[in-house]
VEXTOR-82204 format. One record per residue: residue number from 1; x, y, z of N, C-alpha, C in turn. Coordinates in nm, 2 decimals, always signed. Layout:
(NUM; (X; Y; Z); (X; Y; Z); (X; Y; Z)) ...
//
This chain:
(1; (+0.09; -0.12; +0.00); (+0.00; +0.00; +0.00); (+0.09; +0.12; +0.00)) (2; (+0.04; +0.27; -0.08); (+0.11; +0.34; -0.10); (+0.11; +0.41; +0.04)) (3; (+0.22; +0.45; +0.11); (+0.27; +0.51; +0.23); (+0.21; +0.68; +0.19)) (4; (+0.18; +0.71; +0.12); (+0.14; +0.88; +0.04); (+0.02; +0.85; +0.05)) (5; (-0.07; +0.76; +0.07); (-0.23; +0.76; +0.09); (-0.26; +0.76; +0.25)) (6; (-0.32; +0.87; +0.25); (-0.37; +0.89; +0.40); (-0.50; +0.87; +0.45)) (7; (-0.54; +0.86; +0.58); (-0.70; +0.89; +0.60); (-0.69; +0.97; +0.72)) (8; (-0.79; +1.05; +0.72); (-0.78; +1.18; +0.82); (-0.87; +1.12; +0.96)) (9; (-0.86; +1.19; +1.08); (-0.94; +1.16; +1.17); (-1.06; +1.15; +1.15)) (10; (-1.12; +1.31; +1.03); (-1.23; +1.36; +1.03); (-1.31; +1.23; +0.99)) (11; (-1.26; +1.18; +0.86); (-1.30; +1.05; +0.81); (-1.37; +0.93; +0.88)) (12; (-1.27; +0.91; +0.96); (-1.27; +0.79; +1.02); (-1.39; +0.82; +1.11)) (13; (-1.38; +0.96; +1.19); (-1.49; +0.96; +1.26); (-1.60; +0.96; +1.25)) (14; (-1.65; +1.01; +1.09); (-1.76; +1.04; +1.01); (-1.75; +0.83; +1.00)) (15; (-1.68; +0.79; +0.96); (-1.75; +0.65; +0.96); (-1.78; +0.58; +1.06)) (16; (-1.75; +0.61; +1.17); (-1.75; +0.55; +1.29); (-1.87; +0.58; +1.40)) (17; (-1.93; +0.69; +1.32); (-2.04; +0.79; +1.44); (-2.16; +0.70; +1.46)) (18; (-2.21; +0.61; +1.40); (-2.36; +0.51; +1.45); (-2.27; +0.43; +1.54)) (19; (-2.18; +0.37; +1.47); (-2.09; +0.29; +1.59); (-2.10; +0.36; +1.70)) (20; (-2.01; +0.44; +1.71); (-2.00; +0.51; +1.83); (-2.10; +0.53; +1.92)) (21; (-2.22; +0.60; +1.93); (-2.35; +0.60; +1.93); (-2.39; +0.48; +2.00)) (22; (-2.39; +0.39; +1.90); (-2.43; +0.21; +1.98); (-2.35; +0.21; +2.10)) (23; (-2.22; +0.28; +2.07); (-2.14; +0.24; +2.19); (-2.15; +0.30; +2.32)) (24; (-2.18; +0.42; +2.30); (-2.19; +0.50; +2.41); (-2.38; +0.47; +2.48)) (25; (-2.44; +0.41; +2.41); (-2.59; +0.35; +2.46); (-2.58; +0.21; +2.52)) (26; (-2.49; +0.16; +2.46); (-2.46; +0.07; +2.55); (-2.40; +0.04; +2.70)) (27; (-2.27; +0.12; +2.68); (-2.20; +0.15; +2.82); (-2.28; +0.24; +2.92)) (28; (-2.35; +0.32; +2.89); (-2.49; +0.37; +2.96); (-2.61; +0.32; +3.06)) (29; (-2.60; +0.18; +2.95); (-2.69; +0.09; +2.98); (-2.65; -0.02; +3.05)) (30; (-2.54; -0.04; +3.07); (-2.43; -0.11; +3.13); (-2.42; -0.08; +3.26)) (31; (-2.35; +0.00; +3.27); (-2.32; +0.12; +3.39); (-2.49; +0.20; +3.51)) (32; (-2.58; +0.22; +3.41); (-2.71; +0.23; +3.52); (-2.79; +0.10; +3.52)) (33; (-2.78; +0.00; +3.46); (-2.85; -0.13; +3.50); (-2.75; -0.22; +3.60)) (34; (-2.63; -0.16; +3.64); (-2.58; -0.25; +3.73); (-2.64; -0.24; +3.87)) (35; (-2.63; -0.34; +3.97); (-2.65; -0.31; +4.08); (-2.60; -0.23; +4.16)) (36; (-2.73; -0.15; +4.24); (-2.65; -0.06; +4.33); (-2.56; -0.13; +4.46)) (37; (-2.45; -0.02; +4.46); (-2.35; -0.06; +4.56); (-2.28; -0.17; +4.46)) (38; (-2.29; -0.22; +4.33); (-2.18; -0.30; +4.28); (-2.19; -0.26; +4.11)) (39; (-2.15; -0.14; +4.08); (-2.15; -0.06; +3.99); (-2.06; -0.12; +3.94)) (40; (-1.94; -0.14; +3.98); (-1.83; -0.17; +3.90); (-1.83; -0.33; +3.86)) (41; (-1.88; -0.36; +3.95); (-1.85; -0.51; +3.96); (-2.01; -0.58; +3.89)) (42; (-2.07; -0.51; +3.83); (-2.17; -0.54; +3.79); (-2.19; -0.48; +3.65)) (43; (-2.12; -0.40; +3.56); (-2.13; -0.34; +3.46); (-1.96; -0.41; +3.39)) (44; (-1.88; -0.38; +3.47); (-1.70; -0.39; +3.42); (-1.69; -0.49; +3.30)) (45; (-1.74; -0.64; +3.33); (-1.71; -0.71; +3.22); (-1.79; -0.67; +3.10)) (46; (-1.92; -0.61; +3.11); (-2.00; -0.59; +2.98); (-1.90; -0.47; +2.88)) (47; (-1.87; -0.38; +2.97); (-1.84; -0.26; +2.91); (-1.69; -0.30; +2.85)) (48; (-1.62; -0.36; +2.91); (-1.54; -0.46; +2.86); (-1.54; -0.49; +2.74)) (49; (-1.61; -0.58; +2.73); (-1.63; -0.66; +2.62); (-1.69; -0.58; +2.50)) (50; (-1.75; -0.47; +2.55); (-1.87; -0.33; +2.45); (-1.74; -0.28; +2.36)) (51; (-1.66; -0.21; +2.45); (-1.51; -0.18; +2.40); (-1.40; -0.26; +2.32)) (52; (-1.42; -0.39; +2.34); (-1.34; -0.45; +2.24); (-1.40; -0.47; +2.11)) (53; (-1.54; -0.43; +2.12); (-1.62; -0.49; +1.98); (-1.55; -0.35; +1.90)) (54; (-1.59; -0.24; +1.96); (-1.58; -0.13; +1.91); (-1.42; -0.09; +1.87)) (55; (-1.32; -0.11; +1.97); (-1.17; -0.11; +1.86); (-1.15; -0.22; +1.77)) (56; (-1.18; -0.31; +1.78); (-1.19; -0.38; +1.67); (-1.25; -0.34; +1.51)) (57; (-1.40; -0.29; +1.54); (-1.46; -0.21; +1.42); (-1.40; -0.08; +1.41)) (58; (-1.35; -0.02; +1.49); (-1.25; +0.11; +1.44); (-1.12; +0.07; +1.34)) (59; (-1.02; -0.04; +1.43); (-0.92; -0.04; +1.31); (-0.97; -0.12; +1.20)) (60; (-1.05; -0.22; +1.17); (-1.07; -0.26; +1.07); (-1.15; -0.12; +0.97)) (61; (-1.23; -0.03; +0.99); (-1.27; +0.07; +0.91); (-1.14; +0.13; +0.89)) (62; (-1.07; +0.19; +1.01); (-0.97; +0.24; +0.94); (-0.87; +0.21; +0.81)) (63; (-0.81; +0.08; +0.83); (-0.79; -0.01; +0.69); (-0.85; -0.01; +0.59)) (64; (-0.99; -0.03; +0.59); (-1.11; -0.03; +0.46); (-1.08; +0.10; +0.43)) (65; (-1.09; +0.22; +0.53); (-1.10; +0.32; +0.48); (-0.95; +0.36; +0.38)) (66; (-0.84; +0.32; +0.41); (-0.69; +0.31; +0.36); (-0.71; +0.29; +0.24)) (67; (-0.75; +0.14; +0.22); (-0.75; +0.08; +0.11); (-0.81; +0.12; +0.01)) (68; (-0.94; +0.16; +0.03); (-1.05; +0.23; -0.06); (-0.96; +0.38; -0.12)) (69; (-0.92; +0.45; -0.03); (-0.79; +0.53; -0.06); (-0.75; +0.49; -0.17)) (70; (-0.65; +0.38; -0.13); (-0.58; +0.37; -0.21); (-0.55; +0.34; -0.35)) (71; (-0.68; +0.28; -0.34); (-0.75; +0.18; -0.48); (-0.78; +0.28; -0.57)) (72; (-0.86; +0.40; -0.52); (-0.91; +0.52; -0.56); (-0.80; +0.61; -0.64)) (73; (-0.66; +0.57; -0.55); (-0.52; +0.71; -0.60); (-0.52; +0.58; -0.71)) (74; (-0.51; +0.48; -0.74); (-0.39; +0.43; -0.87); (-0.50; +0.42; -0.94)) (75; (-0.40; +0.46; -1.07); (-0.43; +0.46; -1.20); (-0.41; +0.38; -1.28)) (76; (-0.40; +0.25; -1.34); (-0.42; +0.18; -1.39); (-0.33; +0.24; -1.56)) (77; (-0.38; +0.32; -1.62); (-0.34; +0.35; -1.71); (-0.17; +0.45; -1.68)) (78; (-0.13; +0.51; -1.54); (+0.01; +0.51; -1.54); (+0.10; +0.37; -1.53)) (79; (+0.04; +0.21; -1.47); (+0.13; +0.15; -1.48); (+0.13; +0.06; -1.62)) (80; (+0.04; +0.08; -1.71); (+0.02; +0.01; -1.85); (+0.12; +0.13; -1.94)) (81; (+0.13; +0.22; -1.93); (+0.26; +0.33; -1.96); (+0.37; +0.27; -1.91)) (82; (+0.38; +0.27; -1.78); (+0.51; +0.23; -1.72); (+0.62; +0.08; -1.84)) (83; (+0.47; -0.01; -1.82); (+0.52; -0.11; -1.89); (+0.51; -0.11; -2.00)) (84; (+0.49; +0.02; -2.08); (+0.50; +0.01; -2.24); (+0.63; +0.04; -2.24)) (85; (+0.65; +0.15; -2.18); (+0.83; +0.23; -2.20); (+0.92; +0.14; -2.16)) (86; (+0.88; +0.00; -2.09); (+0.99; -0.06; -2.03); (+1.05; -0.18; -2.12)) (87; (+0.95; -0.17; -2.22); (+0.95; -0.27; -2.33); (+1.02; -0.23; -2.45)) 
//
């Protein structure tokens, strides 16, 4: 992958915001349905686990988003040039 293809935060964020959303309704929902007096000990592993879904779907978009990049910058017709002149 070309190291000159970038993806910006703004991007990633814009792809990530229903995610995000699910996630923050969830950990919400996590955190005030625990028992009182065991807040921690009654939400920790959900929110846990709410959070690994969600970095997980972050770097994988992020990637997609790379790729799609990248696929997007090459041109096809500068490397069918390349290999006419090399001929």
């Amino acid at each position: 992958m070309d190291k000159d293809v970038k993806i910006t935060p703004e991007q990633l964020a814009k792809a990530m915001d229903a995610d995000y959303q699910k996630l923050v309704q969830q950990v919400s929902a996590a955190v005030n349905e625990a028992p009182d007096g065991a807040v921690i000990s009654g939400s920790e592993e959900l929110v846990r686990e709410t959070m690994a879904r969600f970095r997980q779907k972050v770097y994988e978009k992020a990637i997609q988003l790379r790729t799609q990049a990248a696929q997007a910058a090459f041109s096809p017709s500068e490397e069918q040039e390349e290999a006419t002149l090399e001929k």
